[in-house]
C-alpha positions in Angstrom: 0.0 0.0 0.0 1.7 3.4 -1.1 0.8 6.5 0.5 0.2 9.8 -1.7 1.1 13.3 0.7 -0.6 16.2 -1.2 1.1 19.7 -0.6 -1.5 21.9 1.1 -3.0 25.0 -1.3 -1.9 28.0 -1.0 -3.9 31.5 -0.9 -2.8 33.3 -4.0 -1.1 35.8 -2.1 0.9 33.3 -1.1 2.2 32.2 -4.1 5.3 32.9 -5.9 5.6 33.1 -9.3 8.8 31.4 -11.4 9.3 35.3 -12.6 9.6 38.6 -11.1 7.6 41.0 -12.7 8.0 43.6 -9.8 5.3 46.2 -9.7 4.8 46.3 -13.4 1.4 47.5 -14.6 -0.5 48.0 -17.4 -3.1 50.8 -16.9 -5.7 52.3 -20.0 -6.4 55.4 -18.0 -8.3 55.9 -14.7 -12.0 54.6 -15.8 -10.1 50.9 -16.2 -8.3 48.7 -13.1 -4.7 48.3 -13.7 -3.1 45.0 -14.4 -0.4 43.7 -12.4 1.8 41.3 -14.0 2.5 39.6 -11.4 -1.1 38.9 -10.5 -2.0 38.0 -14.3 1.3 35.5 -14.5 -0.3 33.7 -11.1 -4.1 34.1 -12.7 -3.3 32.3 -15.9 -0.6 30.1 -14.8 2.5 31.7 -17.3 5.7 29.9 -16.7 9.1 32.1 -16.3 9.8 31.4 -20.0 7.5 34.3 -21.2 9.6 37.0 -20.0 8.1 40.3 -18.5 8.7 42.5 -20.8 6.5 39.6 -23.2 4.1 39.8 -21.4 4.0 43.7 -20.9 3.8 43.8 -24.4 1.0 40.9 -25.0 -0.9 42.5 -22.1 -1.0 45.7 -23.5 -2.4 44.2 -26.7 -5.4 42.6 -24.2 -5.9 45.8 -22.5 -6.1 47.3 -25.8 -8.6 44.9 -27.5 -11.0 44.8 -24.6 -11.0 48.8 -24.0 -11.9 48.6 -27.8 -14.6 46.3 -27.1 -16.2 48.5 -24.0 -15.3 52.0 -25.2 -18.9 53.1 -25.9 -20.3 51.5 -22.7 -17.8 53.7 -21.2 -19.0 56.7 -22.6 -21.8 55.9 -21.8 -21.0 55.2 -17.9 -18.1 58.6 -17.4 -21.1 60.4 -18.9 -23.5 59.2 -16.2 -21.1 60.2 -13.3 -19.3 57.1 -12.9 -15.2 58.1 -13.2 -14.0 54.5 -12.4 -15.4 50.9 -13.3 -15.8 49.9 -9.9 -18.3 52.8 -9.5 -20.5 51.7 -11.6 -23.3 49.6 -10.1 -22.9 46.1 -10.0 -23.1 43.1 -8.2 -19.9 42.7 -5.4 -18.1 39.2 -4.7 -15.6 39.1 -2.3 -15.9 42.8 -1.7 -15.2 43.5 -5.4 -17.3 44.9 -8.2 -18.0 42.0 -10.8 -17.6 44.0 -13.6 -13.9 44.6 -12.3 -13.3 41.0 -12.1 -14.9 40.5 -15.7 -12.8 43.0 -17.4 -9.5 41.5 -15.0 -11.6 37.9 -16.5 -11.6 39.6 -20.3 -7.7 41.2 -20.5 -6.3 37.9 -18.6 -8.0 35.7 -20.9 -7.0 37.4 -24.1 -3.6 37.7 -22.7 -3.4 34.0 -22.4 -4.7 33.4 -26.0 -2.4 35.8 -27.3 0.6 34.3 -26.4 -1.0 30.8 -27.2 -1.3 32.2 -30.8 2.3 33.7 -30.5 3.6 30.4 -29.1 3.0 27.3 -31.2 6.0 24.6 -31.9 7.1 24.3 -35.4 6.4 20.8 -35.1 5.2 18.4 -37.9 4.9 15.2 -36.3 1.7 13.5 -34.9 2.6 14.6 -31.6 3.4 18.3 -32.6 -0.1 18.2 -34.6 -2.2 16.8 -31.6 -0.5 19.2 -29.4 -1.3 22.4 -31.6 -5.1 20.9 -32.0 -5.1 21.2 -27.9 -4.0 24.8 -28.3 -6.3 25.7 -31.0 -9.6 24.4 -28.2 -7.7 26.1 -25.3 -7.8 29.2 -27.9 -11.0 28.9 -28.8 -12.2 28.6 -25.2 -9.9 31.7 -23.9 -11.6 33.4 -26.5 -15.1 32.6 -25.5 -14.6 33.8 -22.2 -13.1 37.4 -22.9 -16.7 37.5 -24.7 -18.6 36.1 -22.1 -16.4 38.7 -19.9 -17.2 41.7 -22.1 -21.3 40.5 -22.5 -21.4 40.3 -18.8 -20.2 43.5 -18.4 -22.6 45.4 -21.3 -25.7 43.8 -19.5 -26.4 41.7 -22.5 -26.6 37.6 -23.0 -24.1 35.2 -23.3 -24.3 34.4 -26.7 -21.8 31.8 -29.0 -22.9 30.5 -32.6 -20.8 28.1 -34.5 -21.6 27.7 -38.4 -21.6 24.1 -38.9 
């Protein structure tokens, strides 16, 4: 009979990441949360071999793409009153406005399938070919849930349709 010891989890402010991204940030002015590095890295489980500045520069491109995607909703919401997302009614988890974590959910997620895109293995054998189909679902589902992210955030449904 073999016994199997499994490490205790640890809170995520307890863990460390394989990297040191310091106190690097990306910020899209003060309507939108900043993103630590160091919090996405941990978030999205990125290994030490994306490098900071990488992922500075495939983070901004997140940022970027999901700012894009809100920028009339927040128009819409400066114009109300509301000078930061977190003002903006919503529901709270945690002590923290879901539409924060959504857009944290949409620019993490994008980041991830950025550097998915960015990262495949030139790799022709069967192997190589089964791995990059695993990448292309994990893509596809990274994907999904910056939309999902970005819906939740607009008020409107969840919606996905696939052409068959």
């Amino acid at each position: 009979m073999s016994m199997v010891a499994r490490p205790e989890a640890a809170p995520a402010r307890d863990d460390i990441p394989d990297t040191d991204d310091g106190d690097a940030t990306i910020t899209a002015g003060a309507f939108w949360p900043e993103i630590v590095l160091r919090e996405l890295r941990l978030a999205v489980r990125l290994p030490g071999r994306i490098t900071s500045t990488r992922l500075a520069h495939v983070a901004t491109g997140a940022v970027a793409h999901v700012t894009r995607e809100l920028e009339e909703w927040q128009k819409t919401q400066s114009a109300a009153g509301f000078s930061i997302l977190a003002e903006v009614p919503a529901a709270t988890i945690n002590g923290e406005s879901v539409n924060v974590w959504h857009y944290r959910n949409a620019v993490y997620s994008a980041t991830r399938a950025l550097i998915l895109e960015r990262w495949r293995d030139v790799d022709t054998t069967d192997k190589g070919n089964r791995r990059a189909d695993a990448l292309d679902e994990q893509m596809e589902d990274l994907w999904r849930d910056v939309r999902w992210s970005v819906a939740d955030i607009l008020g409107r449904p969840r919606l996905f349709a696939e052409l068959v």
